[in-house]
py3Dmol code that shows the C-alpha trace and the ligand (Angstrom):
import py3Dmol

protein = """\
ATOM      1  CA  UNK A   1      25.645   2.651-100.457  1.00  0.00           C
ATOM      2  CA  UNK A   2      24.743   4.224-104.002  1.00  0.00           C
ATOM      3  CA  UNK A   3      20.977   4.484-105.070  1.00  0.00           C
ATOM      4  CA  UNK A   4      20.572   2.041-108.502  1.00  0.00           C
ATOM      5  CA  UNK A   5      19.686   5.040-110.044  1.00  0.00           C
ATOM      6  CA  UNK A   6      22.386   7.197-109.068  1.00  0.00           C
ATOM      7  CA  UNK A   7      24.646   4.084-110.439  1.00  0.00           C
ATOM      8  CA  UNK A   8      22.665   4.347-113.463  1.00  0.00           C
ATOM      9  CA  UNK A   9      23.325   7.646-113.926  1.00  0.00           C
ATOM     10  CA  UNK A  10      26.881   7.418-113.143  1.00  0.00           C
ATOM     11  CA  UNK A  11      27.543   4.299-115.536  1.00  0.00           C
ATOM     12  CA  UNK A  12      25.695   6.694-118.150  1.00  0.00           C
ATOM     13  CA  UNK A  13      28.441   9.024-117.715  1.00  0.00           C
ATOM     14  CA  UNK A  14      31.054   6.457-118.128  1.00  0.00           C
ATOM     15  CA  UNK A  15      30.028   4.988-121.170  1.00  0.00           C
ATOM     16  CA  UNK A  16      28.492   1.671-119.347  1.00  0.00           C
ATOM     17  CA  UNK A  17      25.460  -0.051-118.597  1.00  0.00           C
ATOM     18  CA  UNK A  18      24.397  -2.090-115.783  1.00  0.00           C
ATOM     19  CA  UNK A  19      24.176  -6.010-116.514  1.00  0.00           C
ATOM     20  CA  UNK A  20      21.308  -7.789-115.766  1.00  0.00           C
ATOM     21  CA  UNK A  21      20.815 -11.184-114.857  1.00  0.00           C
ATOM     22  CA  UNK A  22      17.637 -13.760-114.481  1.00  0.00           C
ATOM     23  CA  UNK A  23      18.162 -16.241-111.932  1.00  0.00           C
ATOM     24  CA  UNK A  24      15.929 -18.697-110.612  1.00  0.00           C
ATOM     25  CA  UNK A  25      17.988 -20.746-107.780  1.00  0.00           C
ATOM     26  CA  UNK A  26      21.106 -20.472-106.005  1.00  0.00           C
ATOM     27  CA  UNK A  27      23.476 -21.926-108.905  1.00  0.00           C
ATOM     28  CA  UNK A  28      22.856 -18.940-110.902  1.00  0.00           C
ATOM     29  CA  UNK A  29      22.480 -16.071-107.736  1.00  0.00           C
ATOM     30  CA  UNK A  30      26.150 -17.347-106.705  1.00  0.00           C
ATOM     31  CA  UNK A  31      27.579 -17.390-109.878  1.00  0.00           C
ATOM     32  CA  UNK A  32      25.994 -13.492-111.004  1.00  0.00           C
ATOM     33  CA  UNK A  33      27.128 -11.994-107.490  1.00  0.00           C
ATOM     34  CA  UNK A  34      30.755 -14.114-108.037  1.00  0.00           C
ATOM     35  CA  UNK A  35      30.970 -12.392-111.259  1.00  0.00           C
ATOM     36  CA  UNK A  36      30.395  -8.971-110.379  1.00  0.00           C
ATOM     37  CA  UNK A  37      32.321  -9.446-106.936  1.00  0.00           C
ATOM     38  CA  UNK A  38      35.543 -10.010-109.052  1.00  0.00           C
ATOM     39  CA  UNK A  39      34.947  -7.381-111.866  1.00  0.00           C
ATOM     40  CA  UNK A  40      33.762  -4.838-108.920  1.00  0.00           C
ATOM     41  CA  UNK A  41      30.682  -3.395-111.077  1.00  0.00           C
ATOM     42  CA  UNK A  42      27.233  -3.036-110.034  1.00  0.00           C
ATOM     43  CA  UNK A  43      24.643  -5.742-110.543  1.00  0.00           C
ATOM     44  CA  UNK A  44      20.930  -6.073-111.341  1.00  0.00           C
ATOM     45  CA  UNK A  45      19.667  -9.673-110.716  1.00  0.00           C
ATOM     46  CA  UNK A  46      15.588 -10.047-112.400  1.00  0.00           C
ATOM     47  CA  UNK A  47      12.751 -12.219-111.584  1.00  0.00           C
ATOM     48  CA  UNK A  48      10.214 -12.712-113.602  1.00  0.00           C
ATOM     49  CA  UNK A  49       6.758 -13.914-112.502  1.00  0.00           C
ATOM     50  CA  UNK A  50       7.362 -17.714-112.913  1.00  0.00           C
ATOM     51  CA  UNK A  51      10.588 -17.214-111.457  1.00  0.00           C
ATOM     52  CA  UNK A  52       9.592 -15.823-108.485  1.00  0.00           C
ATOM     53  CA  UNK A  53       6.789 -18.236-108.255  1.00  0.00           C
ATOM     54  CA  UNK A  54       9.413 -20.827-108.156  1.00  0.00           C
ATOM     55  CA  UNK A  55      12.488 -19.124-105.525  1.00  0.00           C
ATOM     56  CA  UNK A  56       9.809 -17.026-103.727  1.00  0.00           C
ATOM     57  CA  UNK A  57       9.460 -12.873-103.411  1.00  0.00           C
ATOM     58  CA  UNK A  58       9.512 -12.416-100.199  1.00  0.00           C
ATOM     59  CA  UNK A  59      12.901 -15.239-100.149  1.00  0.00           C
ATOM     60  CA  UNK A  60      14.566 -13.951-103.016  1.00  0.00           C
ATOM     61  CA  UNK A  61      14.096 -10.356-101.340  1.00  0.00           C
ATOM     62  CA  UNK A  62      15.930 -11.642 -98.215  1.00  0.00           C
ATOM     63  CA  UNK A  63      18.627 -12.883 -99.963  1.00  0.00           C
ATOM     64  CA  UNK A  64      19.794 -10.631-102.484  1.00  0.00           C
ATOM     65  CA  UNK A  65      19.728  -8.200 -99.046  1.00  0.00           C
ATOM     66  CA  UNK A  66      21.845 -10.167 -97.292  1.00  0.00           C
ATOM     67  CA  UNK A  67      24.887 -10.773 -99.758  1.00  0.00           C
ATOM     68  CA  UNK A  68      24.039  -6.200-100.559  1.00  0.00           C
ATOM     69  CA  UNK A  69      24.429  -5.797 -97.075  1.00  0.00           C
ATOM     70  CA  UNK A  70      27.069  -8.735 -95.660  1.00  0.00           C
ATOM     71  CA  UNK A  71      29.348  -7.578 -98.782  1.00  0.00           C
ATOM     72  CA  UNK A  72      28.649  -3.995 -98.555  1.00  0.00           C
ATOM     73  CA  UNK A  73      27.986  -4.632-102.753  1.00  0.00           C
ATOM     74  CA  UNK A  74      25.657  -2.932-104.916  1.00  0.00           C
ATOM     75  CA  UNK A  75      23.610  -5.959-106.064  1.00  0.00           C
ATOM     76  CA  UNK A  76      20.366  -5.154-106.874  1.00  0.00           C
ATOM     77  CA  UNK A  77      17.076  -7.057-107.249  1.00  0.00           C
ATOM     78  CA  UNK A  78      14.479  -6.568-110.209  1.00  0.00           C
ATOM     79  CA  UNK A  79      10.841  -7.444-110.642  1.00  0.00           C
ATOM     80  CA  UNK A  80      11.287  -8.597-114.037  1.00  0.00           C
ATOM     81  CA  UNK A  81       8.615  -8.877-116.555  1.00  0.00           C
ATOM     82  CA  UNK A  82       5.440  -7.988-114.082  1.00  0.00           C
ATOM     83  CA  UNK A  83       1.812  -8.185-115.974  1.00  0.00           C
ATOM     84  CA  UNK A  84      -0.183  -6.988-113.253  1.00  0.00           C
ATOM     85  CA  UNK A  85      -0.666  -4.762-110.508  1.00  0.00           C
ATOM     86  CA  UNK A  86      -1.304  -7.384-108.031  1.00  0.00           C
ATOM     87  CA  UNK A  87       2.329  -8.974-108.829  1.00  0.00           C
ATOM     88  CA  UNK A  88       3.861  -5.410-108.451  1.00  0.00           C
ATOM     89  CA  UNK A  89       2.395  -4.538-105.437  1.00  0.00           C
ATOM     90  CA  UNK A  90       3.964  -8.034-104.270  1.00  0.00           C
ATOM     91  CA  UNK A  91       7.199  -7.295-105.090  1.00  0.00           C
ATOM     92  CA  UNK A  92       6.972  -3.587-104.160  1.00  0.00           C
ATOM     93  CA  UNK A  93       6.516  -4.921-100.093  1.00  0.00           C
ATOM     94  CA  UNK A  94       9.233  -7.334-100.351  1.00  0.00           C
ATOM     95  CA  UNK A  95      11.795  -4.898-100.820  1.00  0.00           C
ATOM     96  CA  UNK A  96      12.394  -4.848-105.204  1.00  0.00           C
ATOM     97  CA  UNK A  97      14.599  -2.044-106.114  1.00  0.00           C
ATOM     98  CA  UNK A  98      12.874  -2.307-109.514  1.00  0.00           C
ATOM     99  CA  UNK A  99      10.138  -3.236-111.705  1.00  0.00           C
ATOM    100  CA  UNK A 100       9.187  -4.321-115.323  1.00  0.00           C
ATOM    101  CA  UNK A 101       5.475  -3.332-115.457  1.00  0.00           C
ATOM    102  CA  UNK A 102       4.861  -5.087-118.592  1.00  0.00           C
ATOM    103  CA  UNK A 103       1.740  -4.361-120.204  1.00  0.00           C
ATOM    104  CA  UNK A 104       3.234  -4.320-124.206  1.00  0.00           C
ATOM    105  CA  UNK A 105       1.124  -6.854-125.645  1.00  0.00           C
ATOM    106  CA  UNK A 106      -2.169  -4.326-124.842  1.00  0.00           C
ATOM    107  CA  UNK A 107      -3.076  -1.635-126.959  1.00  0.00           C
ATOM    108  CA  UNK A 108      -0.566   0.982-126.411  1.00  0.00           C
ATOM    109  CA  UNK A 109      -3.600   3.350-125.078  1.00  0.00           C
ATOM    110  CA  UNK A 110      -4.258   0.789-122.096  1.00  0.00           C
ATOM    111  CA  UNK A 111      -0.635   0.414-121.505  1.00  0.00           C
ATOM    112  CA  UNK A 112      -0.439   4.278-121.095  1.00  0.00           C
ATOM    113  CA  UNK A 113      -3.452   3.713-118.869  1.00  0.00           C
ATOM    114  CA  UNK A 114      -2.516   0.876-116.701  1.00  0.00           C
ATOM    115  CA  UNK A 115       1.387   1.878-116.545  1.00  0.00           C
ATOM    116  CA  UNK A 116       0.743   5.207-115.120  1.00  0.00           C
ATOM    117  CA  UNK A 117      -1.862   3.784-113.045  1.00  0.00           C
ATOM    118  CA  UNK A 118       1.149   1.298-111.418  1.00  0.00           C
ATOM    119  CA  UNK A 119       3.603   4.011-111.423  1.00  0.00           C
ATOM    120  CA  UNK A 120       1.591   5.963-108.542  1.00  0.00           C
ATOM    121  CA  UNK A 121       0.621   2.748-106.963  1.00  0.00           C
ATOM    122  CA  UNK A 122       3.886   1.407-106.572  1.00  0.00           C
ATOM    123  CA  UNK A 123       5.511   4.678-105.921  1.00  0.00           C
ATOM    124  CA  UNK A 124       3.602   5.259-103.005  1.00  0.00           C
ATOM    125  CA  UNK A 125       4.954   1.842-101.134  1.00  0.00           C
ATOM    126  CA  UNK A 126       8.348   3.121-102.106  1.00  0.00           C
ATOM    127  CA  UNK A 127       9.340   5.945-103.868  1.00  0.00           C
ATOM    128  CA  UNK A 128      12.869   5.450-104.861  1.00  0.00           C
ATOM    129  CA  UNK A 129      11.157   2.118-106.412  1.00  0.00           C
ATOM    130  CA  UNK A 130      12.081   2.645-110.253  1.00  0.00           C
ATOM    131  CA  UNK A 131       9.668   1.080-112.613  1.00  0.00           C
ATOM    132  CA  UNK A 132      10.026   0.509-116.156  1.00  0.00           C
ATOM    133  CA  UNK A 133       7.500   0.115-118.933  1.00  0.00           C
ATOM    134  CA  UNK A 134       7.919  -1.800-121.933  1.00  0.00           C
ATOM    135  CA  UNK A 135       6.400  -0.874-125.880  1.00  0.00           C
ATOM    136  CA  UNK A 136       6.983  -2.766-128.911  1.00  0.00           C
ATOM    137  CA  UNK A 137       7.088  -6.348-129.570  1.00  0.00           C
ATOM    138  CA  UNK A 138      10.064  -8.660-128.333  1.00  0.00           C
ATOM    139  CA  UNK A 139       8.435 -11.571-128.617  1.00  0.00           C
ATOM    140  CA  UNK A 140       8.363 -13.989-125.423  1.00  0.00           C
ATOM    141  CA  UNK A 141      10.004 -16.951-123.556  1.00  0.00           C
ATOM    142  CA  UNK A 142      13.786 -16.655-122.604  1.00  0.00           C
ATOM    143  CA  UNK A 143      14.186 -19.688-124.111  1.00  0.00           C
ATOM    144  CA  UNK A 144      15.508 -21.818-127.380  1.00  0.00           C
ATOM    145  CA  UNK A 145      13.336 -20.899-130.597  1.00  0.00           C
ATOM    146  CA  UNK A 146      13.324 -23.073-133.765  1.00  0.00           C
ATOM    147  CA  UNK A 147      12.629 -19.939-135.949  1.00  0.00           C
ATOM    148  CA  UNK A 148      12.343 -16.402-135.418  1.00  0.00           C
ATOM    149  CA  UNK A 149       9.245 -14.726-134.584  1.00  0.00           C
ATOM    150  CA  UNK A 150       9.099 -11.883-137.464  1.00  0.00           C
ATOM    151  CA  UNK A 151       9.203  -8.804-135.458  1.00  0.00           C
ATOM    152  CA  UNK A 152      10.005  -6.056-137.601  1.00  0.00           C
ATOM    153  CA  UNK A 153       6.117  -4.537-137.794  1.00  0.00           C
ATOM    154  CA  UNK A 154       6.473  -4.201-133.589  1.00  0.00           C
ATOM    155  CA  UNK A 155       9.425  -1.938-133.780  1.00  0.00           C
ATOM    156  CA  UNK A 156       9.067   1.368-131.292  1.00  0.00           C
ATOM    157  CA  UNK A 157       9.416   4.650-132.536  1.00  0.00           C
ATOM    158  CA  UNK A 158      11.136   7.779-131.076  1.00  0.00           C
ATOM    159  CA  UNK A 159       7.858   9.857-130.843  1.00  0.00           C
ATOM    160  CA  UNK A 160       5.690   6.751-129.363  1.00  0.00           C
ATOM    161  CA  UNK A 161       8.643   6.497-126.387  1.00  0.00           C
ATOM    162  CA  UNK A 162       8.349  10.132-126.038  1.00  0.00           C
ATOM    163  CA  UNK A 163       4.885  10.034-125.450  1.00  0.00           C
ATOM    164  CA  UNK A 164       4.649   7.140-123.943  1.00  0.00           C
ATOM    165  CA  UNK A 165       7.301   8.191-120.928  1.00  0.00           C
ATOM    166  CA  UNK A 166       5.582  11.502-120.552  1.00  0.00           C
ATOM    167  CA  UNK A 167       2.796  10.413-119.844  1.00  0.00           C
ATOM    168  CA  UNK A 168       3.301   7.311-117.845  1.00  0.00           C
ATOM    169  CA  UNK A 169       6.014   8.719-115.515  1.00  0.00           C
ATOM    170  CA  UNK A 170       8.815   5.512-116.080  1.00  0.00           C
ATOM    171  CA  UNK A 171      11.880   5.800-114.526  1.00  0.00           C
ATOM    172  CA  UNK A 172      12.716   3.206-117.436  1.00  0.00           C
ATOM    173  CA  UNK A 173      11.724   2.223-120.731  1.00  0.00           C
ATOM    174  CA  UNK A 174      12.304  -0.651-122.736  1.00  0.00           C
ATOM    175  CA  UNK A 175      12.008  -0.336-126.698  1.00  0.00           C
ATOM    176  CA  UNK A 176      11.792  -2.867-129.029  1.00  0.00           C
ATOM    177  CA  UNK A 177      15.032  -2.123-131.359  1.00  0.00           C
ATOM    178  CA  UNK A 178      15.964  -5.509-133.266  1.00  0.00           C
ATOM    179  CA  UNK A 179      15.863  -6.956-129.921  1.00  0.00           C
ATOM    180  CA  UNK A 180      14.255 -10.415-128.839  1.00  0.00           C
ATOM    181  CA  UNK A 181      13.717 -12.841-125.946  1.00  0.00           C
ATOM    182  CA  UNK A 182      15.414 -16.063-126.440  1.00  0.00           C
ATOM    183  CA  UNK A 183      17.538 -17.576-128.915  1.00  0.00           C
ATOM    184  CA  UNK A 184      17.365 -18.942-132.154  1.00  0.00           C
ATOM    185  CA  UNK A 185      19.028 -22.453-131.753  1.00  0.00           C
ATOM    186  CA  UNK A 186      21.560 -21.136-134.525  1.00  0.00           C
ATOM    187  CA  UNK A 187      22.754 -18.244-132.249  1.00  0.00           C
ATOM    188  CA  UNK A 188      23.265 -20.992-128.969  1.00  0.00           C
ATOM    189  CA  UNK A 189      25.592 -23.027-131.755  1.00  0.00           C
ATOM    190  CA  UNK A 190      26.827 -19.467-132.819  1.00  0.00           C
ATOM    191  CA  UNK A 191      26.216 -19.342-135.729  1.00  0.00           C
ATOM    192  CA  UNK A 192      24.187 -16.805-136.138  1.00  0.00           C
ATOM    193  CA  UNK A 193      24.035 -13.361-133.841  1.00  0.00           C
ATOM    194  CA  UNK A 194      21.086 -10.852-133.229  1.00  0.00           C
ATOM    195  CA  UNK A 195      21.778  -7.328-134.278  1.00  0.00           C
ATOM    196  CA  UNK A 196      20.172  -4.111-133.394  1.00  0.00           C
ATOM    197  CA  UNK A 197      18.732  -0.841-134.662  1.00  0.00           C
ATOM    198  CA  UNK A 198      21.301   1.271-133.140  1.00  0.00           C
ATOM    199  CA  UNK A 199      19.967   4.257-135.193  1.00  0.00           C
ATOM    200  CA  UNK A 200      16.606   3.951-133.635  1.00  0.00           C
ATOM    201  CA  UNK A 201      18.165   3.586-130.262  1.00  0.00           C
ATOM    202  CA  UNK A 202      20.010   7.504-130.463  1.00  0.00           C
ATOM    203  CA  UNK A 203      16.715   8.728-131.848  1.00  0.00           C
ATOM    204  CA  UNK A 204      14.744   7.061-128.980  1.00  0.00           C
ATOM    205  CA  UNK A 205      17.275   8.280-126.369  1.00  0.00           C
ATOM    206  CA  UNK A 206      17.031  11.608-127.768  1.00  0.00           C
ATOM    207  CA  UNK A 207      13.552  11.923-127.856  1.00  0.00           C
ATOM    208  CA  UNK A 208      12.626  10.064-124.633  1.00  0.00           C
ATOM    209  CA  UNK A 209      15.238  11.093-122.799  1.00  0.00           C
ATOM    210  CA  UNK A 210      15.397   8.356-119.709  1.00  0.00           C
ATOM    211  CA  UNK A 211      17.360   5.440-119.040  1.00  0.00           C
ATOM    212  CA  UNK A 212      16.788   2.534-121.775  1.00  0.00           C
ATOM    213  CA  UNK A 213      16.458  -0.863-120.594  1.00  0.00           C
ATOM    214  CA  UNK A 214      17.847  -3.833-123.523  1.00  0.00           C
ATOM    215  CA  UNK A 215      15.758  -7.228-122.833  1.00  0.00           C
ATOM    216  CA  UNK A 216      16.356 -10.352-125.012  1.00  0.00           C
ATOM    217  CA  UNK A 217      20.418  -9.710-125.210  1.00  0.00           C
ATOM    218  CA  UNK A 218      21.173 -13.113-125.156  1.00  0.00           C
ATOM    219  CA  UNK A 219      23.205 -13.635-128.651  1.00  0.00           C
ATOM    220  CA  UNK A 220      23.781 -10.506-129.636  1.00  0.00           C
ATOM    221  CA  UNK A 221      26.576  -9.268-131.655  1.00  0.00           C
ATOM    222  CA  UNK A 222      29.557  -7.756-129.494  1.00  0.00           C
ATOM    223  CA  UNK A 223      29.659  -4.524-131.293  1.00  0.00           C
ATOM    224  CA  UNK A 224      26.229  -3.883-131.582  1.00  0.00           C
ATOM    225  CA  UNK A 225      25.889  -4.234-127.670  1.00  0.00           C
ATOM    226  CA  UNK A 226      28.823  -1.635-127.663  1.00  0.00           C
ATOM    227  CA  UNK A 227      27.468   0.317-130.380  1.00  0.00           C
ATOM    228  CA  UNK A 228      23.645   0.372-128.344  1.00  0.00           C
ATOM    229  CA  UNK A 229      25.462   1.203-125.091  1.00  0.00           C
ATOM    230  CA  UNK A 230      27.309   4.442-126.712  1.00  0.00           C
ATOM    231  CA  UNK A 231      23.499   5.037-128.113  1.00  0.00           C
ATOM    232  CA  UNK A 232      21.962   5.443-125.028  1.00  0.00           C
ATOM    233  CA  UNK A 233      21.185   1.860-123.796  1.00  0.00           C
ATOM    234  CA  UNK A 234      21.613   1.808-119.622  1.00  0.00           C
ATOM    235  CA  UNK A 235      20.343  -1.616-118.673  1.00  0.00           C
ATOM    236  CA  UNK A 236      21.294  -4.609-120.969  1.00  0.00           C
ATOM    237  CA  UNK A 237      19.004  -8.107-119.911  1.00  0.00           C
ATOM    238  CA  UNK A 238      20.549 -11.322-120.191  1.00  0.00           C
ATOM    239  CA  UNK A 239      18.271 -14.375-119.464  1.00  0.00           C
ATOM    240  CA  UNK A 240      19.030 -17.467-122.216  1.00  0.00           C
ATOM    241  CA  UNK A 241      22.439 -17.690-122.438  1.00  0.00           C
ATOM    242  CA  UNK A 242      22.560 -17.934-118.706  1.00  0.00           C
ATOM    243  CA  UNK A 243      20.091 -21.046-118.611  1.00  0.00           C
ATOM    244  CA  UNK A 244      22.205 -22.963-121.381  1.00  0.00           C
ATOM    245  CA  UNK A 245      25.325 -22.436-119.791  1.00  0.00           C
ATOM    246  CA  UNK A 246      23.239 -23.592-116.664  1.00  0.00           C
ATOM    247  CA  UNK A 247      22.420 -26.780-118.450  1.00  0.00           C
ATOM    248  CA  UNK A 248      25.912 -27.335-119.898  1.00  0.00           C
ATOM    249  CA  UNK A 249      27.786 -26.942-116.453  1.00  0.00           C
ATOM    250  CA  UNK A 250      24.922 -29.279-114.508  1.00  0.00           C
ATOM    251  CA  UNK A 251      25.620 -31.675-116.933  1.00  0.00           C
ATOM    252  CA  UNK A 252      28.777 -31.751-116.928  1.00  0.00           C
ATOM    253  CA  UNK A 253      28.770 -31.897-113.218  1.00  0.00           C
ATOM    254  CA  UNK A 254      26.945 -35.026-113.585  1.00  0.00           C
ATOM    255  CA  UNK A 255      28.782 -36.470-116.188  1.00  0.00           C
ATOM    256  CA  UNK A 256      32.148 -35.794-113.996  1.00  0.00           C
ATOM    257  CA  UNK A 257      30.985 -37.170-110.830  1.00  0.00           C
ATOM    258  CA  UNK A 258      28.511 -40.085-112.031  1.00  0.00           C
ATOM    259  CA  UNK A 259      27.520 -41.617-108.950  1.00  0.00           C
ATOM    260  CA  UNK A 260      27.864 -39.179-106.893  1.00  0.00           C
ATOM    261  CA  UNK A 261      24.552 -37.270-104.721  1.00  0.00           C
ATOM    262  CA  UNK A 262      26.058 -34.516-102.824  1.00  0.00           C
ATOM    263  CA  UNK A 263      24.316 -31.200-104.110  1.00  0.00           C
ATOM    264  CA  UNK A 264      27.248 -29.001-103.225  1.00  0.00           C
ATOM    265  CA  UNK A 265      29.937 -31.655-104.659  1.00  0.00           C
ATOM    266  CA  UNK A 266      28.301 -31.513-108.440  1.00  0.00           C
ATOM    267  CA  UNK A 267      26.808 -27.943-108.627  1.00  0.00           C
ATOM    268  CA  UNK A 268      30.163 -26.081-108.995  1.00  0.00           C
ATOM    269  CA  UNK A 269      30.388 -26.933-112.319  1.00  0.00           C
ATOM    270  CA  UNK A 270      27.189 -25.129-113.053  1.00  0.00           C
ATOM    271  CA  UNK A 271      28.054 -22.427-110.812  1.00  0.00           C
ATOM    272  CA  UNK A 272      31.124 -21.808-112.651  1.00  0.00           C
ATOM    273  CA  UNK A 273      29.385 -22.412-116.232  1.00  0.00           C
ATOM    274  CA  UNK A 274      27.337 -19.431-115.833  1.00  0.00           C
ATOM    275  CA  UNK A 275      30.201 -17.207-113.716  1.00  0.00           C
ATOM    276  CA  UNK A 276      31.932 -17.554-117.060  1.00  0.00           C
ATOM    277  CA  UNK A 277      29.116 -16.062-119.104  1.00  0.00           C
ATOM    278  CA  UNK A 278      28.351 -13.197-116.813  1.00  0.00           C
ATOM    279  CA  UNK A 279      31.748 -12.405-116.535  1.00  0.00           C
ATOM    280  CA  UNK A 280      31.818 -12.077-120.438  1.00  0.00           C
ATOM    281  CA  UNK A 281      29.116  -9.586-120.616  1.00  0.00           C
ATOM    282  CA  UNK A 282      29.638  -7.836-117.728  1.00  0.00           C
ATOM    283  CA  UNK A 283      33.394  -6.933-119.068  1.00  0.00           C
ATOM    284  CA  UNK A 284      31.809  -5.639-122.326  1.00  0.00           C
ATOM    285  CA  UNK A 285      29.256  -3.561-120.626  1.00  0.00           C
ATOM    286  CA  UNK A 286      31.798  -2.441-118.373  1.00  0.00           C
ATOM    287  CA  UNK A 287      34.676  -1.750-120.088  1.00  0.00           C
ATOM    288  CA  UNK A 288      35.220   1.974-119.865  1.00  0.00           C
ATOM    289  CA  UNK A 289      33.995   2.219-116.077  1.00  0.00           C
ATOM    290  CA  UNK A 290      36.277   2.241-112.991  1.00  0.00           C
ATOM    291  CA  UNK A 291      33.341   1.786-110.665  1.00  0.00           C
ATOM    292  CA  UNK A 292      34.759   3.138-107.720  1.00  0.00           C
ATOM    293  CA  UNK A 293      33.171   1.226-104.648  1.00  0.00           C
ATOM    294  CA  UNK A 294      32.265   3.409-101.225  1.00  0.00           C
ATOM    295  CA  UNK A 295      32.516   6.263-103.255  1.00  0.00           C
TER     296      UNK A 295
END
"""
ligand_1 = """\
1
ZN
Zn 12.778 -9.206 -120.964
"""
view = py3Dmol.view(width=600, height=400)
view.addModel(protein, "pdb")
view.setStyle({"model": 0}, {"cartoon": {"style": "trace"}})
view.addModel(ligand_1, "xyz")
view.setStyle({"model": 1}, {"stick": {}})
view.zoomTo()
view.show()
């Protein structure tokens, strides 16, 4: 079975980045692992605190194993959006393959401080654990907004991720480059998309030079995704477009099947809601990669 970061590396090569995926029950865990199952491409499902609060760490842990190890399948489990040690350490025994030590809203001298602080802690309950640290401002909640949040003054800058990286040891980092958690309601109707700094991207890439995580990708433009992953983007984070095609499908599940109680008789809908979505995204960040399983 490939390392995530040696599939990180070799999607790099290929022009691709690995899709990521926040999931907080079984409807949406089935439907990410369906998609990626039938487009054969490596998978990154994320947590983040109050989503693990609600499936469990040491559960989710056991589960995303099972279906990497039953399937022989490169599905992968995230610590997403972590905001202290305590939480990392957590996830770190259960088994994470990865975690978003999040510490961006500090000053960005204590989020040197604590960061590199976490990267030795967690490293040293598992080493091939790879931890990324965020910078910038991305605003928060991966959920609908009723105006934007005005982020242009938190925008990172190629010499800030350079430092930053060096002296933090990340495996990852995430930028903030036009990016944003959430949606604006216009963007769910699309009618609107988010679009990205893909200058600043190549410059951050260049300077930093490490794997670049995208969070808030939910409604963004097509070609700007393809445009960030050609820039040096490796991880792309979907969250909100997930939970409204969650919604949708549930009810519509409902709606079909209106007196009906059987869980497993009115989730599919949902199930395939959502499979639709990740498929979607996982084709664009995909395109160019024959992901060669057993290899
Ligand atoms: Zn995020």
């Amino acid at each position: 079975m490939h390392s995530l970061r040696n599939l990180l590396q070799e999607a790099q090569e290929n022009g691709a980045a690995i899709g990521h995926f926040n999931i907080s029950d079984l409807v949406l865990l089935k439907a990410v692992f369906g998609a990626a199952q039938e487009l054969n491409v490596p998978v990154l499902v994320g947590l983040s605190e109050g989503e693990r609060e609600f499936v469990g760490v040491r559960q989710i842990a056991a589960f995303v194993r099972s279906l990497r190890e039953e399937f022989n399948f490169p599905i992968f489990l995230n610590a997403d959006h972590t905001h202290s040690l305590a939480k990392g350490l957590e996830a770190a025994k259960a088994g994470f393959d990865s975690i978003v030590f999040d510490l961006s809203a500090l000053p960005i001298e204590e989020n040197v401080r604590q960061t590199k602080q976490a990267v030795e802690a967690l490293k040293a309950i598992n080493p091939s654990m790879l931890v990324e640290g965020e910078i910038g401002d991305i605003g928060t909640g991966s959920e609908i907004h009723e105006s934007s949040p005005g982020l242009s003054k938190g925008l990172s800058t190629p010499d800030e991720a350079k430092q930053f990286v060096e002296s933090t040891g990340v495996d990852i980092l995430a930028p903030a480059v036009g990016n944003m958690h959430g949606m604006l309601r216009s963007m769910v109707q699309g009618e609107t998309k988010k679009h990205l700094d893909v200058e600043r991207i190549a410059g951050i890439k260049r300077a930093a030079q490490t794997f670049l995580t995208l969070h808030g990708a939910s409604g963004t433009d097509d070609e700007d995704l393809r445009k960030a992953i050609a820039a040096g983007i490796n991880i792309v984070h979907i969250n909100t477009e997930l939970r409204v095609a969650w919604r949708n499908g549930l009810q519509d599940g409902l709606a079909r099947h209106p007196d009906e109680v059987v869980p497993y008789k009115i989730l599919p809908t949902a199930v395939d809601s959502v499979r639709q979505v990740v498929a979607s995204r996982l084709r664009l960040f995909n395109r160019q990669w024959r992901f060669a399983q057993g290899a």
